[in-house]
N, C-alpha and C positions, 0 to 999 in steps of 0.2 A: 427436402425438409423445409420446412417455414421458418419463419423466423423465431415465432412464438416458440417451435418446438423445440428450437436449436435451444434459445433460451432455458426453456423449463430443461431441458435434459443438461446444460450447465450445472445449474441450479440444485438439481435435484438430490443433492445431499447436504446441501444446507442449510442448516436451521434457522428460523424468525424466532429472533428471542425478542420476547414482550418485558416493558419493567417491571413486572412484578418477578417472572423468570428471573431476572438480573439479582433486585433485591432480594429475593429468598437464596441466592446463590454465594452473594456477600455475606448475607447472615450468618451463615453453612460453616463460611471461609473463616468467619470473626471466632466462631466457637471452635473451629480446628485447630486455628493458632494459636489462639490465645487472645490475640491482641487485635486492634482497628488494621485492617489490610490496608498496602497501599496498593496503588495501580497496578502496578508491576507484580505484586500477587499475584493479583484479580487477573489478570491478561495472561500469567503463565500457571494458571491452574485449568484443569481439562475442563470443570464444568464450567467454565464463566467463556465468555467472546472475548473477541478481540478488545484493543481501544479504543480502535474507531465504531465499534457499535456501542459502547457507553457514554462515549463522547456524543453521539448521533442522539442517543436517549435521554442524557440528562446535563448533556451541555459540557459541566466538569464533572470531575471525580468529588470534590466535595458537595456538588450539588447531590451525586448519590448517596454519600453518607449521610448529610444532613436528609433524607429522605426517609431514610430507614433508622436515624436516632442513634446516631454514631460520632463520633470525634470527629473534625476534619483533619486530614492530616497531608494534604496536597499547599505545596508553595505555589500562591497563584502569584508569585511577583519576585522576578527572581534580582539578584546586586551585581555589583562587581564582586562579591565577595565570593559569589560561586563559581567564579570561573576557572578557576585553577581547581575545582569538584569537577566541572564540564570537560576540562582537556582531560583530566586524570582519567573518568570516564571514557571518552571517545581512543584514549591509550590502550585501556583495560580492553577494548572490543574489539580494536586490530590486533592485539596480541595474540585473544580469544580465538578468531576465525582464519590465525595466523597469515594474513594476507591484506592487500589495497582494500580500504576498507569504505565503502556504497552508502547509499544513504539509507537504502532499504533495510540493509544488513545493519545498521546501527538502529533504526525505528524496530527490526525487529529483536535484538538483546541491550541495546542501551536503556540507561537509565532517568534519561531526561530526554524530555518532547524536545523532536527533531525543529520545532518553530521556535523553540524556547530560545534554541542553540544559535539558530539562525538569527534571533533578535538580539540575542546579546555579545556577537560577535560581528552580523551584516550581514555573512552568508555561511553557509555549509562549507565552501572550499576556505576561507578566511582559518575558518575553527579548526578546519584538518591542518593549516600551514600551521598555525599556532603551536597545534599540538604538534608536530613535526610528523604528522601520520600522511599517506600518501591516500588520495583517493582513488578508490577501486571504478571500476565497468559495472552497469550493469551486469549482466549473464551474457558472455555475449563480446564483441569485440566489436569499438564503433567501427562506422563504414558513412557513405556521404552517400546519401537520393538524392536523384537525379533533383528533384527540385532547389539543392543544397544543401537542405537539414543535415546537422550530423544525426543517425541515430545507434543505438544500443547494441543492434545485431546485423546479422546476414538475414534473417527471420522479419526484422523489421524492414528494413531495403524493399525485398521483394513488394509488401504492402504497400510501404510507403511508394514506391516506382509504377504500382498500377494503379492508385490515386491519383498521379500524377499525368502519366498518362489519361486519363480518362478526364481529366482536368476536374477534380472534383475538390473543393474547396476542401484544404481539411489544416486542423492544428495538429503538431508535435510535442507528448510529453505534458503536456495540460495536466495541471492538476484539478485532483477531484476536490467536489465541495468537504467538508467541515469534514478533512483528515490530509494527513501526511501522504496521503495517496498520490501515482501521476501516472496517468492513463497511458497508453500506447499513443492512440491516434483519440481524435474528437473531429467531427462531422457536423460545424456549428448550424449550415443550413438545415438540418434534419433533426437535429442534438442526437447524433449516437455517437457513443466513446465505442472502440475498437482495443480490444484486447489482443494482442497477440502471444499464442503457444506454443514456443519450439522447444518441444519437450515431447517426446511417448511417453504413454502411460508409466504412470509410478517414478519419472526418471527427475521429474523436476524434481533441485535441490531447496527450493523457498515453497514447495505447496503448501503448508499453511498458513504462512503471509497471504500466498494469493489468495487461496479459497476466501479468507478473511478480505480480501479485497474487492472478488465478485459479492462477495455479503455487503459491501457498504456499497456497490450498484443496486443493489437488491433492495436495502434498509430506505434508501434515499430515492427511490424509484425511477433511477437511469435508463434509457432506452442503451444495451450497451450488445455487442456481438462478442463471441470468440473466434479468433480465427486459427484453426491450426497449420502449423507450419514448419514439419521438418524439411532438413534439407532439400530434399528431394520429390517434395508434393509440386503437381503441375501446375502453372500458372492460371491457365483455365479456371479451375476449380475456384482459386481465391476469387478471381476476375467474378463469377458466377457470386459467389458467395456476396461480396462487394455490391453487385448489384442488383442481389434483392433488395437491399434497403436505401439504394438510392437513388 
């Protein structure tokens, strides 16, 4: 399989929404509820995308409203006054998924931008100590590649250990342009991000995060792979997979 093809067949159930798509979707949204939607509407109703494809489209939330002849109703500047909304928040969401609570898992049910939290507090772990919330693992239980990185999984190891071997320049955890996003692997000599999947069909617990995360590869025109990777797939294959594209 090519690379193209691996791609498109990724790909292949997700949608390119155009801003008019978006704005007529708000519209939709505005006369359902009554009222000017906020974000977190918009992102948790079936017809609208993610918030990294709004974001991607029209920069903010308010720039969409104002777009379409709406109220703004997004805090682009947040105080000290919100911060005790921000712990109370990031409390609500560990309680919610009853467990250590990720970053991912809070970008996808919190209620304030995961960069917002990060500014007004220094970092992501600062806000969890605050809050007295314990930070969760990725999916997954870290482990050390042989190059030293910690990473997320057993799933990631293996990747990370045959880049290594192969001595192939690569970053760890990179985040993606203009979103909360952070890739697996990035491949700066080549630009490809690496995705990794240890997961069978239907079994991942965040697929529509992700899906929504191969879309902002997509939206932003990433050269990016998936690689899948249960326990038990032979090293060969990735090895093979790996170097088609480098």
């Amino acid at each position: 399989m090519s690379l193209d093809d691996f791609k498109d067949n990724s790909r292949k159930n997700l949608k390119t929404w155009s801003k008019e798509d978006i704005k007529d979707g708000v519209k939709n949204l505005y006369i359902e509820i009554g009222e000017v939607p906020t974000m977190r509407d918009a992102t948790n109703h079936d017809e609208l995308p993610s918030s990294a494809t709004i974001t991607n489209k029209f920069g903010t939330w308010n720039n969409l409203l104002e777009e379409i002849g709406l109220e703004k109703n997004q805090v682009e500047k947040y105080t000290d006054e919100d911060k005790e909304d921000m712990l109370n928040d990031i409390r609500r969401c560990a309680d919610e998924i009853n467990s250590n609570l990720t970053t991912r898992e809070y970008i996808n049910i919190g209620s304030f931008g995961h960069n917002a939290i990060k500014n007004m507090f220094g970092s992501w772990g600062e806000a969890l100590e605050e809050a007295g919330v314990k930070s969760g693992q990725k999916h997954g239980s870290t482990t050390q590649c042989k190059c030293g990185e910690t990473l997320d999984s057993v799933n990631e190891k293996i990747v990370g250990d045959i880049l290594h071997q192969f001595s192939i320049n690569h970053e760890i955890h990179k985040s993606l342009p203009q979103s909360d996003y952070i890739s697996d692997f990035y491949l700066p000599s080549i630009s490809i991000w690496i995705e990794v999947n240890g997961y069978e069909k239907s079994e991942r617990p965040n697929q529509e995060q992700y899906n929504q995360k191969l879309n902002h590869y997509e939206l932003l025109g990433l050269e990016y792979i998936e690689i899948n990777v249960p326990y038990n797939t032979k090293q060969e294959k990735i090895k093979q997979k790996i170097e088609e594209v480098t």
